[in-house]
C-alpha positions in Angstrom: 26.4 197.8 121.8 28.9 198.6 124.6 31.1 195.3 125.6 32.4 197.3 128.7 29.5 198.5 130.3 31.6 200.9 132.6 32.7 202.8 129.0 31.1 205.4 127.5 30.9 204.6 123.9 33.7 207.0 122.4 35.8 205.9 125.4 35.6 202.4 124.3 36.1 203.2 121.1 39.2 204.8 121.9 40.3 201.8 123.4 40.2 199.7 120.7 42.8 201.9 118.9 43.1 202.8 116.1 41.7 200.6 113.0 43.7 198.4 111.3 45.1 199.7 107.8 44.0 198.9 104.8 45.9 196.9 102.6 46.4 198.5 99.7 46.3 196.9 96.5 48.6 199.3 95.0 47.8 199.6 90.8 48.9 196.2 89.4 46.7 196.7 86.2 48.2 200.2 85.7 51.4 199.0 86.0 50.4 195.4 83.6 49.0 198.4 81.1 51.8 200.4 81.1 54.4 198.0 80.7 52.2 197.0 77.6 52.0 200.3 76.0 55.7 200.7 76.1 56.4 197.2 74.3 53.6 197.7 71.9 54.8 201.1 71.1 58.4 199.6 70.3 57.0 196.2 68.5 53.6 197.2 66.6 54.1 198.1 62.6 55.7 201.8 61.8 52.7 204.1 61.8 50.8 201.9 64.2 49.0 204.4 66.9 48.6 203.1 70.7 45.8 204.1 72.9 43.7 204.3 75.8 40.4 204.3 76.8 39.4 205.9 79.7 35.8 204.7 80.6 36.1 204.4 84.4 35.6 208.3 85.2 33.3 207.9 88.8 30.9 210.7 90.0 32.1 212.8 92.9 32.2 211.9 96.1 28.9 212.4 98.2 26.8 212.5 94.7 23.4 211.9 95.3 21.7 209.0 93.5 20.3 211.3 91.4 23.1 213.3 90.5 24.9 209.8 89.7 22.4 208.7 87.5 22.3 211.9 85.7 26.5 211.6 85.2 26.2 207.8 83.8 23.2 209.3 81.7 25.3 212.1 80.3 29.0 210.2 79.8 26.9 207.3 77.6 25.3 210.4 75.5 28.9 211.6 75.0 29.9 208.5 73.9 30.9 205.9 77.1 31.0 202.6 76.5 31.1 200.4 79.1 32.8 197.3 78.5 35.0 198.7 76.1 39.1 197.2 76.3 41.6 199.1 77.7 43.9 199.6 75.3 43.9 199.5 71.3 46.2 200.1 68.4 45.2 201.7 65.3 47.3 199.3 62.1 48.4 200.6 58.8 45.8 199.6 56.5 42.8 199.9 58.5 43.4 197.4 60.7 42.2 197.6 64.8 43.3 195.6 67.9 42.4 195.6 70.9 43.0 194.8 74.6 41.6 194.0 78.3 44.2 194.7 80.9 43.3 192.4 83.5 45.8 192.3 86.9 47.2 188.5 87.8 43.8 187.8 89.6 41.5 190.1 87.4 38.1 189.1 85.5 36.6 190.5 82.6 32.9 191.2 83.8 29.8 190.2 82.1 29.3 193.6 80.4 33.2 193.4 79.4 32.6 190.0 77.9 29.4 191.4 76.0 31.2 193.9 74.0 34.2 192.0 73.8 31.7 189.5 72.0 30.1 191.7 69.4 33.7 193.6 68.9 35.3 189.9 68.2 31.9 189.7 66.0 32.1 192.8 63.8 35.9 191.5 62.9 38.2 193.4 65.7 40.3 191.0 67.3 40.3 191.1 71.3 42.8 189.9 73.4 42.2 189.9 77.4 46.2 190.3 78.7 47.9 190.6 81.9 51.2 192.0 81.3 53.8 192.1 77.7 54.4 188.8 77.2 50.7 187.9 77.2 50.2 191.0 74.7 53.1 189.5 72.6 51.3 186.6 72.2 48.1 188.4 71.4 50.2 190.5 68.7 51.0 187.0 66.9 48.2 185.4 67.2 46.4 188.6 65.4 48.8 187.6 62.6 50.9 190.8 63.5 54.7 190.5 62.8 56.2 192.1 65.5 59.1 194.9 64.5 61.5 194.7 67.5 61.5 194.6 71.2 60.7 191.8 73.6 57.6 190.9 71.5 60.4 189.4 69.3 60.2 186.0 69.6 
């Protein structure tokens, strides 16, 4: 709908300007995971093996929703699994932990929670953290003695 009626449409447009910017959120989880990765790298046992998961691959822009449906299809036959944390560390001795990088204002979402759930279940801790400190504590409270670093209390 035109507000000036003497406009033609792209002309009115026009005179609104441009659009706002968006305000970017920038990557405050990437930066929360990689901050975590470094400490645990430094702090977890000799041996210990850091990692990520990469589960949040999106089909191409302009996909179809067929040809979206067919990429979820095909990354769960390969092995997706959505919900899955973040970041894990393999333990001397066999032992797993695991953990959700969430940003300061980030939830962990019903699927999340799910797995998180039956992981927790199965007898894998999981520790939802939003930066060292909180991964620190996570360490600990796994029963983890931390080597060195600022995971040292």
């Amino acid at each position: 709908m035109l507000v000036n009626q003497s406009l033609s449409v792209a002309d009115e447009i026009d005179a609104l300007g441009p659009e706002p910017a968006k305000r970017k959120r920038g990557a405050p989880e990437l930066a929360a995971q990689t901050a975590i990765v470094k400490a645990l790298a430094l702090a977890l046992p000799a041996g210990a093996v850091v990692f990520r998961v990469t589960n949040e691959q999106q089909p191409r822009p302009g996909a179809t929703p067929q040809q979206r449906m067919r990429f979820h299809e095909a990354r769960k036959r390969t092995g997706v699994c959505p919900g899955f944390p973040d970041l894990g560390a393999l333990l001397p001795g066999g032992r797993a932990i695991f953990f959700e990088v969430k940003a300061p204002a980030g939830r962990v979402d019903p699927r999340q929670a799910e797995l998180h759930a039956h992981l927790r279940a199965i007898g894998f801790p999981v520790f939802v953290v939003r930066g060292a400190d909180e991964a620190a504590e996570a360490v600990r409270a796994a029963g983890i003695t931390p080597r060195q670093s600022r995971l040292d209390p």
